[in-house]
N, C-alpha and C positions, 0 to 999 in steps of 0.2 A: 703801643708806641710805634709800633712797625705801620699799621694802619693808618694813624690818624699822619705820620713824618711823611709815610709815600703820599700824600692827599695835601700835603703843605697845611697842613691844621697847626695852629701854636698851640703848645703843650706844655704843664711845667709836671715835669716826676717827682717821687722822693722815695727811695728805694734803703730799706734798712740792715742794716752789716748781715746779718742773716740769710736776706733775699726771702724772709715770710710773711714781712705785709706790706711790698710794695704799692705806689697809687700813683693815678694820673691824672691831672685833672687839664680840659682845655680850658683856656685862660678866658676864654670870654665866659666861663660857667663858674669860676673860682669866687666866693663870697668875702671880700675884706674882713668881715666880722670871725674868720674862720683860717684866713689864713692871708699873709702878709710876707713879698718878699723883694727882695731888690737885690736882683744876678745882675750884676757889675753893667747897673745902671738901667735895666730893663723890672720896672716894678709898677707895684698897684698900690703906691703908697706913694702920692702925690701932693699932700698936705699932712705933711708929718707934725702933730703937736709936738710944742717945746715940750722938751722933759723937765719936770716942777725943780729935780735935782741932780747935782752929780753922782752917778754912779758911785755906789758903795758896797762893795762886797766884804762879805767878813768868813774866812773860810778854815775849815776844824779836818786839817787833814789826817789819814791813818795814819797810826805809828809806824817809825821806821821800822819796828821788830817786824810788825806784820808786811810791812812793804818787802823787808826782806826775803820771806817766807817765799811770795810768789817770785821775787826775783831768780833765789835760787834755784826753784824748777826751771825755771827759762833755761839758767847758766846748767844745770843738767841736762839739759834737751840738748843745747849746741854743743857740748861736751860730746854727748852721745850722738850727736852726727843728724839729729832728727830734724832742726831748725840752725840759719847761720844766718839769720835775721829776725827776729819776732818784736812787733809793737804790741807795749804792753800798757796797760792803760786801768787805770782807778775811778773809782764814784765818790767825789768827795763834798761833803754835806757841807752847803754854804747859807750865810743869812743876808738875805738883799733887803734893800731901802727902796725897790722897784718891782711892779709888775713883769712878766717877763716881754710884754707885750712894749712897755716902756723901755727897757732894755731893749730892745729890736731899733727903738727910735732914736735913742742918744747912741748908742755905738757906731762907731765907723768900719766898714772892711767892705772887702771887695764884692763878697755874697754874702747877704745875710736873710733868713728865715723864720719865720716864726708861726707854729701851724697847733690852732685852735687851744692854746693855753698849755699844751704838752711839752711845748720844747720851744727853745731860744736859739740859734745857732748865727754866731758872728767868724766867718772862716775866711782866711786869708790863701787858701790853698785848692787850686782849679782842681779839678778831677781831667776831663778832656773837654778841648773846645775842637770845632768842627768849622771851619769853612773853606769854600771853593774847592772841596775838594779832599781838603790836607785836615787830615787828625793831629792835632797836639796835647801833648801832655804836661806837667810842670810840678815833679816830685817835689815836697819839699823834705829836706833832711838836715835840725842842726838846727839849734838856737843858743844864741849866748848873751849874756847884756850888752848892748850897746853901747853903755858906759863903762865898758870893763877895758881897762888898760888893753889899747893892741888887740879889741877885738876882733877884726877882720883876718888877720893873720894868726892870732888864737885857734879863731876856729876851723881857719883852710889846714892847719898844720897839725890838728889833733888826730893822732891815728887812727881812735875809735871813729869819730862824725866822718873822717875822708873813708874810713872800713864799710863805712853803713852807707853813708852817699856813693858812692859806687856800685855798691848791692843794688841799690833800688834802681838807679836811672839802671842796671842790666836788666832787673828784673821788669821797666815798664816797656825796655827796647824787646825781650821776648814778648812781653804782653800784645803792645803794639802790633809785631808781627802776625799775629793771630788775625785780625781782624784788618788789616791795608799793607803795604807794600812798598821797597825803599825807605824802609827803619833807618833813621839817623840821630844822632844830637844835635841839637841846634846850638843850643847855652848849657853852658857847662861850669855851675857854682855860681852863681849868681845871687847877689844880696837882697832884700826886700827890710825896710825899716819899719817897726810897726809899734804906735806911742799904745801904750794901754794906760790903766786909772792907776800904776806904780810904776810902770820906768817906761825906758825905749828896749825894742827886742829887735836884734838881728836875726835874719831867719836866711838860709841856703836852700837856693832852687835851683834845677836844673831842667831843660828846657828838650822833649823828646818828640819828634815827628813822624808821621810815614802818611802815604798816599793812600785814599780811597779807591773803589774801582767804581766806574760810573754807575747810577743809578742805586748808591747807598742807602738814600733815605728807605725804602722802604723797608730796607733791614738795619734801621735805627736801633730800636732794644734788641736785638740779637747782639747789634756791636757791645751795646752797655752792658749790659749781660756776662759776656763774654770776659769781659776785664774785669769782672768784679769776683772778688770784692777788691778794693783799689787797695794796691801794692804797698803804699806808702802806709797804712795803716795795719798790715797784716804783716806778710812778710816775704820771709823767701825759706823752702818751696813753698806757695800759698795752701796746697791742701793739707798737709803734714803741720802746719805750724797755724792754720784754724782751729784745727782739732787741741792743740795743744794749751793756743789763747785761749779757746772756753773751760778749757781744765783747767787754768792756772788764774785766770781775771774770777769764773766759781759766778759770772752772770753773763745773761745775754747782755750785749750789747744796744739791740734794738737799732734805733735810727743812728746811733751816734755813730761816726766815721762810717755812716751809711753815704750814698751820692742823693746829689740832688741838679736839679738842672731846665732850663727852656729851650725850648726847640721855638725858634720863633716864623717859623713856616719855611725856611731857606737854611738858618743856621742855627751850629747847638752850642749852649754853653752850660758844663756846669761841675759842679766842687764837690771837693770831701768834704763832709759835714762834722770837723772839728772846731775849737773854740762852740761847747756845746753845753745848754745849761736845760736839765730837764725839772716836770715836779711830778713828784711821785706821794697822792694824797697831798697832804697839805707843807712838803716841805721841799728844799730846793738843793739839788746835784748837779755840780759840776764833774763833767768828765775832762780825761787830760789824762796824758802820758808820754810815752817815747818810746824809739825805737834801741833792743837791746841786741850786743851782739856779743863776740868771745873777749872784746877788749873793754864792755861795760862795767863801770864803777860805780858798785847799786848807791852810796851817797848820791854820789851825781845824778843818778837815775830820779832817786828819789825826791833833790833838790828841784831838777827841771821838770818835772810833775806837776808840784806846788810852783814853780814861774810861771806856768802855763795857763793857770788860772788865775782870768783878771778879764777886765771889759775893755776892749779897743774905747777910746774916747774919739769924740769929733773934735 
């Protein structure tokens, strides 16, 4: 990454929550048949077939007893001082009416991916974008229906989302720091509307910047690197509450809320890799979760879980 960004080579990565099998490929050597993606409008998918049908998901999530289980290690860990933020996240067995590769073509969102029949991923949520200079960021934290009485004010005035959205844009304002200089917030709770194949979803973002030092590209993946694993999917403090997520989620993660992103010879763009649908042998997992802290309500937890699984429509 560092080589080919100092050399102005366009590259697209895809780097998995882990960080142990990340890959790179430049874009003039990427095979369609193998991997397909479109970062908010930069793609190799130029003659998209209609999809034969609408999207249909049918999805069989864990029980709450078991949801619980791992909930309350979480809430014992913030208890105990060890995590005061951890995203925690499920593998829930879904049946589709689509390929995943069809799915990649009727969903709508900002970045969507889909590499060699392994994984699907339709994400509404940047990781960093890079240009002229300036790094940004754009946590998202907080979902509620759309359609719900008073949603917008619902969800700015809920102790827990305002508890947890404040965590993170800290935790991406230290991140940030690490790697450029002159950390600030730009936007601060910002809405994003997003229709999926059952409602409309409001979703809260907020909007983190700081300055590069000249001659960045060629320390491109050292920046990536450095932030990762991304904030809004882990937690706060990141190395204490990793350790914790794999003891209490009981699997890797893999690609999911892995980054993904192009550097297109000048500028970089790219996202958390949620809204994520993998196959494992011959059957299909949605991932999906949320972020828990001292004021979470595992119902609630467990309800925006299963909201979270669903296909963005066109």
């Amino acid at each position: 990454m560092n080589e080919w960004a100092g050399a102005g080579i366009p590259f697209l990565f895809i780097i998995d929550f882990e960080q142990l099998k990340p890959l790179a490929f430049r874009l003039d050597e990427i095979n369609p048949e193998n991997l397909l993606y479109d970062i908010n409008g930069i793609t190799n998918c130029h003659d998209s077939p209609a999809p034969l049908n609408p999207a249909k998901l049918v999805k069989y999530p864990e029980a709450y007893a078991d949801y619980l289980v791992k909930f309350n290690k979480v809430k014992d860990e913030i208890a105990n001082g060890n995590t005061f933020l951890l995203n925690l996240t499920c593998s829930t067995p879904v049946d589709l009416n689509s390929t995943l590769a069809e799915i990649f073509h009727m969903s709508s969102a900002r970045y969507k991916i889909w590499f060699d029949d392994q994984f699907v991923c339709f994400s509404p949520e940047s990781f960093v974008i890079i240009s002229n200079g300036m790094i940004r960021s754009f946590p998202m934290k907080g979902t509620i229906d759309a359609d719900s009485p008073d949603a917008e004010n619902v969800i700015l005035n809920d102790p827990k989302e305002t508890a947890e959205h404040y965590t993170i844009v800290d935790l991406i304002r230290n991140d940030l720091s690490m790697v450029s200089k002159r950390v600030r917030v730009g936007r601060f709770r910002y809405f994003d509307t997003l229709k999926t194949n059952e409602k409309r979803l409001l979703q809260v973002s907020s909007e983190v910047c700081g300055e590069l030092d000249v001659g960045y590209a060629s320390s491109l993946g050292d920046i990536i690197f450095t932030l990762l694993p991304a904030g809004s999917v882990s937690g706060a403090p990141k190395k204490k509450t990793t350790e914790i997520i794999a003891s209490a989620e009981g699997m890797t993660r893999g690609y999911y809320t892995g980054v993904a992103g192009i550097f297109d010879g000048r500028d970089l763009n790219s996202f958390v890799m949620i809204r994520f649908i993998e196959k494992r042998d011959d059957s299909y997992f949605y991932r999906s979760g949320g972020g828990i802290t001292s004021f979470s309500d595992p119902l609630s937890e467990y309800n925006e879980m299963i909201d979270k699984i669903y296909v963005p429509v066109i």
